[in-house]
C-alpha positions as CSV (number, residue, x, y, z in Angstrom):
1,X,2.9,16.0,-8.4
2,X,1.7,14.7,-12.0
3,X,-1.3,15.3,-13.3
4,X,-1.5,12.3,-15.7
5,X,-0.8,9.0,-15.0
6,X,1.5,7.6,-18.1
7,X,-0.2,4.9,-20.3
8,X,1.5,1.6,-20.3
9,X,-0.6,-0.6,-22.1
10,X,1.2,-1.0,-25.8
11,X,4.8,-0.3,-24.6
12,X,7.3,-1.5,-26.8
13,X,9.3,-3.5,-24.7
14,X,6.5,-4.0,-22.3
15,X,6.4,-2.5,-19.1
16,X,8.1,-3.2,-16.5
17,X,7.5,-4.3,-12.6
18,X,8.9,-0.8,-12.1
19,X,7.7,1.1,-14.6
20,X,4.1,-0.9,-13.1
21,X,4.8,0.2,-9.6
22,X,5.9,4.0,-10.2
23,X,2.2,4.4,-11.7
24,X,0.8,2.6,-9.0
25,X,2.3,4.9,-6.7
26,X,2.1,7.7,-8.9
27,X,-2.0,6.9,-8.2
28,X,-2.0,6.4,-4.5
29,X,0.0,9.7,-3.9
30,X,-2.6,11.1,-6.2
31,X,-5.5,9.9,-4.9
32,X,-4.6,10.4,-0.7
33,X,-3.1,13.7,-0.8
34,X,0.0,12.1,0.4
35,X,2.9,13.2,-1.8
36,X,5.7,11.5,0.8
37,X,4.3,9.2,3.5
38,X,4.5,9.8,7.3
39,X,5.4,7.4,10.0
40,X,1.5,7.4,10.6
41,X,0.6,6.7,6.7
42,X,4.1,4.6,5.6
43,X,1.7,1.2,6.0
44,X,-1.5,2.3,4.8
45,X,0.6,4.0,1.6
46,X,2.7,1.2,1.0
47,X,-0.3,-1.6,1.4
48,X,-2.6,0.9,-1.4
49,X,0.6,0.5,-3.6
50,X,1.2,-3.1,-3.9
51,X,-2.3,-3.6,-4.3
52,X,-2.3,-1.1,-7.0
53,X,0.4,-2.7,-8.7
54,X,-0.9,-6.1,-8.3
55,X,-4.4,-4.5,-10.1
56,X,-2.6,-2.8,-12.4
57,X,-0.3,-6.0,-13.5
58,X,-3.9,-8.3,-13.9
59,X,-5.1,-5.2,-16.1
60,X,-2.3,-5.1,-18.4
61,X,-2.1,-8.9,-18.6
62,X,-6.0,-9.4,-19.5
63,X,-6.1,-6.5,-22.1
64,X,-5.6,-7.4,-25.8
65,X,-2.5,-5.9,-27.6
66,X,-3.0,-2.1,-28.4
67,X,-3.3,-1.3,-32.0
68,X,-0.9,1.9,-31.5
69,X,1.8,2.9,-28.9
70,X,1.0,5.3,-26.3
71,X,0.8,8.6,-27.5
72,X,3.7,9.8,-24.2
73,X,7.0,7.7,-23.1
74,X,6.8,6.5,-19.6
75,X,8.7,8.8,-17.3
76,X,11.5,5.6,-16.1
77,X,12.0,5.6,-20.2
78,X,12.9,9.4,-20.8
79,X,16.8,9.9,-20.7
80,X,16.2,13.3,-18.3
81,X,14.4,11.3,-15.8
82,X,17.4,8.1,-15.8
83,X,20.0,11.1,-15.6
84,X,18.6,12.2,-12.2
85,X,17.8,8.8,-11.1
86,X,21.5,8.0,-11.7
87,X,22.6,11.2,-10.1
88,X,20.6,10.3,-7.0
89,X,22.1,7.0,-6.8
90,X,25.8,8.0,-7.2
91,X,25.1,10.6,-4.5
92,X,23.4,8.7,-2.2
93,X,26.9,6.0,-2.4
94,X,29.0,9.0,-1.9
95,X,27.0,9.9,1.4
């Protein structure tokens, strides 16, 4: 699990709904101690992370423009982290 949630306030494009959302849940696994939800904590994960997101979406809209960018690239940016995300996908089609 990560220890620091990325910065996405001053992205350059902004962020994304799912660059919003992996933070959010990035947070929730974070905070519960719940790195992949159970069938007895799917519902109580899932509901923490779209209100996370929601908050999170309100936060970034309200804030004024950042003066400098982030001082780390969001993970869903970094060409390592597509790569595996790609890999996953064209596995899970070949399953």
């Amino acid at each position: 699990m990560c220890r620091n949630i990325t910065t996405l306030r001053g992205l350059e494009p902004a962020a994304t709904a799912e660059e919003i959302e992996a933070a959010a849940r990035q947070y929730v696994r974070k905070v519960s101690g719940v790195a992949k939800p159970s069938p007895q904590t799917e519902d109580a994960f899932e509901a923490a992370v779209r209100k996370v997101t929601a908050a999170t979406s309100e936060l970034l809209g309200g804030l004024p423009p950042r003066k400098q960018p982030p001082p780390t690239v969001p993970p869903l940016r970094r060409p390592e982290v597509q790569a595996r995300i790609a890999a996953r996908a064209a596995s899970a089609k070949g399953a």
